[in-house]
C-alpha positions as CSV (number, residue, x, y, z in Angstrom):
1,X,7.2,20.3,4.4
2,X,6.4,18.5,1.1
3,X,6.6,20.7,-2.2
4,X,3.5,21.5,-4.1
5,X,4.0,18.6,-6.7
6,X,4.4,16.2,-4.3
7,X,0.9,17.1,-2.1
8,X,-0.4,17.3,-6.0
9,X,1.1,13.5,-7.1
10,X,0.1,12.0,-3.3
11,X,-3.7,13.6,-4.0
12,X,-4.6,11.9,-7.1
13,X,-2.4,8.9,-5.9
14,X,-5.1,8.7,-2.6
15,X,-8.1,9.3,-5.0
16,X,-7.3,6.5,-7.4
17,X,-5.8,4.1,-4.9
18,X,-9.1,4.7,-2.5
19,X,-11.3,3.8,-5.6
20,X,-9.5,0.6,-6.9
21,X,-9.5,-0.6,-3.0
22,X,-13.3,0.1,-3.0
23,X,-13.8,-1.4,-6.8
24,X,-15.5,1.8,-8.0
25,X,-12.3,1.3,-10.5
26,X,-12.9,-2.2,-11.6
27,X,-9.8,-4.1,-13.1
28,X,-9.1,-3.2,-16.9
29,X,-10.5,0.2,-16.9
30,X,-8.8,2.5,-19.1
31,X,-7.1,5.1,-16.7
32,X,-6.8,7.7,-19.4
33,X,-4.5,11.1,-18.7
34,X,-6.6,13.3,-20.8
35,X,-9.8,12.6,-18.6
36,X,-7.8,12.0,-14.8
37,X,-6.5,15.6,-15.9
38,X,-10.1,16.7,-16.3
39,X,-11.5,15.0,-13.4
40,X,-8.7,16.4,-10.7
41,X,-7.7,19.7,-12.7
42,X,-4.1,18.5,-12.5
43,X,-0.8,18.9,-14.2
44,X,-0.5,16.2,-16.5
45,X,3.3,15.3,-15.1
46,X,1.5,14.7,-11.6
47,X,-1.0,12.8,-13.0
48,X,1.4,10.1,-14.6
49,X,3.7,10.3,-11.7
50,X,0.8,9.2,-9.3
51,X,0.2,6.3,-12.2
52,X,3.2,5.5,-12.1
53,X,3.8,4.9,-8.2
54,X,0.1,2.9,-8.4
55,X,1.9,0.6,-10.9
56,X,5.2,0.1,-8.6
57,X,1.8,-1.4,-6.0
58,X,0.6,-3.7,-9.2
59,X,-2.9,-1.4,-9.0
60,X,-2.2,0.1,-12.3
61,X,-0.6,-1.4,-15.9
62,X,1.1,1.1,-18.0
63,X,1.3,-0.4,-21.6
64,X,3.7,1.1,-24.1
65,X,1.6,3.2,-26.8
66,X,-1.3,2.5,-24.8
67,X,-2.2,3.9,-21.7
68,X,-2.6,3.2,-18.2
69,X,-5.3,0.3,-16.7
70,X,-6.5,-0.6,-13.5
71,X,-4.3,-3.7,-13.6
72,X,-6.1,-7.5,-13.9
73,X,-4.3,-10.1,-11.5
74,X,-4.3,-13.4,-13.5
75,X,-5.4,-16.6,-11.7
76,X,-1.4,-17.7,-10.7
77,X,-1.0,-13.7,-9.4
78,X,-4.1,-14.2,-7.4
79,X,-3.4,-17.6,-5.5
80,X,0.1,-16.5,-5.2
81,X,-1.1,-12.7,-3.2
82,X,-3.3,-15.4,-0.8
83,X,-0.1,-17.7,-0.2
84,X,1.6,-14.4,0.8
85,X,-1.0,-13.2,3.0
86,X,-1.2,-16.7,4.7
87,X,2.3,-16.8,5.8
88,X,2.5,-13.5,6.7
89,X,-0.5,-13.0,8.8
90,X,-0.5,-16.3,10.0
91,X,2.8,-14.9,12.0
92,X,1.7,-11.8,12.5
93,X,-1.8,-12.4,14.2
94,X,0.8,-14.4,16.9
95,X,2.8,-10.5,17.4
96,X,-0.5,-9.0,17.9
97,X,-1.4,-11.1,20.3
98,X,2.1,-10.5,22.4
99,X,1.7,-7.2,21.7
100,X,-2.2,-6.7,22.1
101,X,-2.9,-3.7,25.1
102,X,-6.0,-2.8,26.3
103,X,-6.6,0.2,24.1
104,X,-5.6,-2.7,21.3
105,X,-8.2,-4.9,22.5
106,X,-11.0,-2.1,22.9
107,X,-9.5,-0.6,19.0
108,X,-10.5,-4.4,17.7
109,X,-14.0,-4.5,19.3
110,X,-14.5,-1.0,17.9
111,X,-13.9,-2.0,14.4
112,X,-15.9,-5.3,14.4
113,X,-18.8,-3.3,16.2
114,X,-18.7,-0.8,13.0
115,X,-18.8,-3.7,10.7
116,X,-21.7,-5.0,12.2
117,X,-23.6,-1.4,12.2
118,X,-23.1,-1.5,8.6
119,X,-26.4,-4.0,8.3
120,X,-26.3,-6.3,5.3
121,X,-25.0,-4.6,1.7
122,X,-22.0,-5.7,0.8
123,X,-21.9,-3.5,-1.8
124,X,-21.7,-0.5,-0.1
125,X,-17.4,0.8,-0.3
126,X,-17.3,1.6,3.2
127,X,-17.5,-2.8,3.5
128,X,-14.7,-3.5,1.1
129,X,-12.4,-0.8,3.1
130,X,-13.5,-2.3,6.5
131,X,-12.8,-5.8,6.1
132,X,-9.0,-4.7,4.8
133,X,-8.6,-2.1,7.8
134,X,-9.4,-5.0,10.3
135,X,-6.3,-6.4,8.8
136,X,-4.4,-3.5,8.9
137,X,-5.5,-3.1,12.7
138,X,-4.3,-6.6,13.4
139,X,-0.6,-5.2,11.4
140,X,-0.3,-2.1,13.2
141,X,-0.9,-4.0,16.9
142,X,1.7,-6.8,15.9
143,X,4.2,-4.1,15.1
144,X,6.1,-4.8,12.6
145,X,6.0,-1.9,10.1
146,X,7.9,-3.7,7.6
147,X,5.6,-6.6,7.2
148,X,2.8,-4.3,7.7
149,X,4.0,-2.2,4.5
150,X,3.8,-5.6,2.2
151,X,0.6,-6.7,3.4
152,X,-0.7,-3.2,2.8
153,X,-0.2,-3.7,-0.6
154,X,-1.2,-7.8,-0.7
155,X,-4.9,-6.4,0.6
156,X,-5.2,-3.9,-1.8
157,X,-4.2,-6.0,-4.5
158,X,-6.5,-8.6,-3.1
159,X,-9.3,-6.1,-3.6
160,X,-9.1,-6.5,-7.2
161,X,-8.6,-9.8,-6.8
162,X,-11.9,-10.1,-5.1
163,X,-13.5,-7.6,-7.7
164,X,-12.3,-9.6,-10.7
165,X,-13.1,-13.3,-9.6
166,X,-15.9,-13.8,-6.6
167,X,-18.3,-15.7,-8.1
168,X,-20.8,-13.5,-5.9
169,X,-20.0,-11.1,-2.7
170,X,-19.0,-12.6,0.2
171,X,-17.8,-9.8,2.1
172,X,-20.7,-10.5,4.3
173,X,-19.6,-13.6,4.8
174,X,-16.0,-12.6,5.3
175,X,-17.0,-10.1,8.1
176,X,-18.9,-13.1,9.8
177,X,-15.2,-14.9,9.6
178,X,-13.8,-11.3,11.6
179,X,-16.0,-12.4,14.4
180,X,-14.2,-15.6,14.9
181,X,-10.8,-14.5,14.3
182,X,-11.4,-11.3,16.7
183,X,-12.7,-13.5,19.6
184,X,-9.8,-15.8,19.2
185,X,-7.6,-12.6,19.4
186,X,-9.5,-11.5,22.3
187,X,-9.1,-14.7,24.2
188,X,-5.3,-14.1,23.5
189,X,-5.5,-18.2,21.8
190,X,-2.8,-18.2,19.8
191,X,-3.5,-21.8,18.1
192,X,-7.3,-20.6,17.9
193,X,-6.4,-17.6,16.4
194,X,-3.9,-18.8,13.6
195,X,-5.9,-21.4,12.6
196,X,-9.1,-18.8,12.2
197,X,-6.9,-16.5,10.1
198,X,-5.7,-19.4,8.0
199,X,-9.4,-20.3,7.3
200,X,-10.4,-17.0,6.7
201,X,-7.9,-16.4,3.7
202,X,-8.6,-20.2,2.5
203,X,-12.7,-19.0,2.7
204,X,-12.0,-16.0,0.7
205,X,-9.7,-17.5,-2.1
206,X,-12.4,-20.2,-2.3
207,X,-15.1,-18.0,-3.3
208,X,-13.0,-17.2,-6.7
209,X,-13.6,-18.4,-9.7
210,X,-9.8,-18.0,-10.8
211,X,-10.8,-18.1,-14.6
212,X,-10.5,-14.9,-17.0
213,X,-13.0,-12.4,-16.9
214,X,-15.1,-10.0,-19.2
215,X,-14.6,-5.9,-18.5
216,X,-16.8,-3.0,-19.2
217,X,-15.9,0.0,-20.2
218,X,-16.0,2.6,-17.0
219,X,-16.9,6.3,-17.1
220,X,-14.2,8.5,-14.9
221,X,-16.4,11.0,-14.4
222,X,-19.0,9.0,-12.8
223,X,-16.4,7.4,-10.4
224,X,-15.0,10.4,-8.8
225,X,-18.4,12.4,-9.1
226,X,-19.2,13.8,-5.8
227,X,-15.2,12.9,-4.5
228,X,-13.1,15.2,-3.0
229,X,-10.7,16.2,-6.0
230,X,-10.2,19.6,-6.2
231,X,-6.8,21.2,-5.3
C-alpha cells in the first residue's frame, strides 16, 4: 500500500498533469509553491516533488532562483514530439490491428461515438482529453506497454504543443480525422490505416504556426476552482 506522501505527491501530480493536458495551464504559467500549497492544502515537499516528476515528462520547467513553469516546447521540440509520434504510431496502429478483439473493436466505436455526442466546442476540456485517449485506446489494444508509456508522454506534451502554436482550434477537425482512422481500423486495412494515422499527425502539425508566442499571466486559483483537491 503506498505511504501517505506518496498518495499526497501522485494527487497534486494528477491535478496539474490533468490541467496542462486540458490547457487550463497554458505554457509559461508561473507554477508557484506558495499558491499550489494554498490551492491543494499540501506539504510544500509534496508539492515540489510532484513538480519535479512533471518536469522529468517535460510538462513543467524548474528554473534555478526562479520557480517552476508550465514548460513552452520551442518550434524544433514540437516537430521533433510529431516525428516521434509518426514512427511510433505508424507501427503501433499495425499491433492494434493484429491484436484488435471484439470488445477492442466495440471499445473504439464507443470512444468515437462519445466524441461525436460532444457536438461542436472544441473548447470544452473533455475534447482535448478525448482526442489523446483515442490514442491511448489504439496503444493499450496494440500492446505494447513500453511504447505505450513514451507516447503517453509525446500526447501530453503535444497538448501544449497544440495550446502554444494552433493558429486556431482544430480539434474538431482532428476528431473528423478519428473517423477515418477508426474505420480503417475497423476494416482491419493495415495500409489504409497507416497511411490515415500518418495524415492525421501531418494535419495536426500543419495547423501550427511553429513561431514564438506571447503568454498571460494565469490565476491558480481560478484553474483548480471547483477541482477535486482536497486531501
Amino acid at each position: 500500500m503506498a505511504s501517505h506522501a506518496v498518495r499526497e505527491v501522485q494527487r497534486i501530480f494528477n491535478s496539474i498533469y490533468d490541467a496542462i493536458v486540458e490547457q487550463r495551464l497554458p505554457p509559461g504559467t508561473r507554477l508557484t509553491e506558495l499558491n499550489l500549497v494554498e490551492v491543494f492544502a499540501a506539504n510544500r515537499n509534496h508539492v515540489r516533488s510532484a513538480l519535479r516528476d512533471l518536469s522529468h515528462l517535460k510538462l513543467v520547467r524548474i528554473e534555478m532562483n526562479r520557480g517552476a513553469f508550465v514548460e513552452e516546447p520551442t518550434p524544433q521540440q514540437a516537430r521533433e514530439v510529431f516525428a516521434a509520434r509518426r514512427v511510433i504510431e505508424k507501427a503501433m496502429i499495425e499491433n492494434a490491428i493484429d491484436n484488435m478483439s471484439a470488445k477492442d473493436r466495440k471499445a473504439i466505436s464507443a470512444h468515437i461515438a462519445q466524441e461525436h455526442a460532444l457536438g461542436h466546442d472544441p473548447a470544452k476540456p473533455e475534447f482535448i482529453r478525448l482526442s489523446g485517449d483515442f490514442h491511448r485506446l489504439l496503444s493499450r489494444i496494440a500492446g505494447n506497454q513500453t511504447l505505450g508509456e513514451m507516447l503517453d508522454s509525446l500526447i501530453a506534451r503535444t497538448s501544449l504543443i497544440i495550446a502554444l502554436y494552433e493558429v486556431q482550434s482544430g480539434i474538431q477537425c482532428s476528431h473528423d480525422e478519428h473517423d477515418h482512422l477508426a474505420e480503417a481500423l475497423l476494416s482491419g486495412d493495415k495500409a489504409a490505416a497507416v497511411a490515415s494515422m500518418e495524415h492525421h499527425l501531418l494535419a495536426i502539425e500543419k495547423r501550427l504556426r511553429l513561431g514564438p508566442q506571447k503568454t498571460e499571466e494565469v490565476d491558480l486559483f481560478e484553474v483548480f476552482a471547483g477541482v477535486e483537491t482536497v486531501k
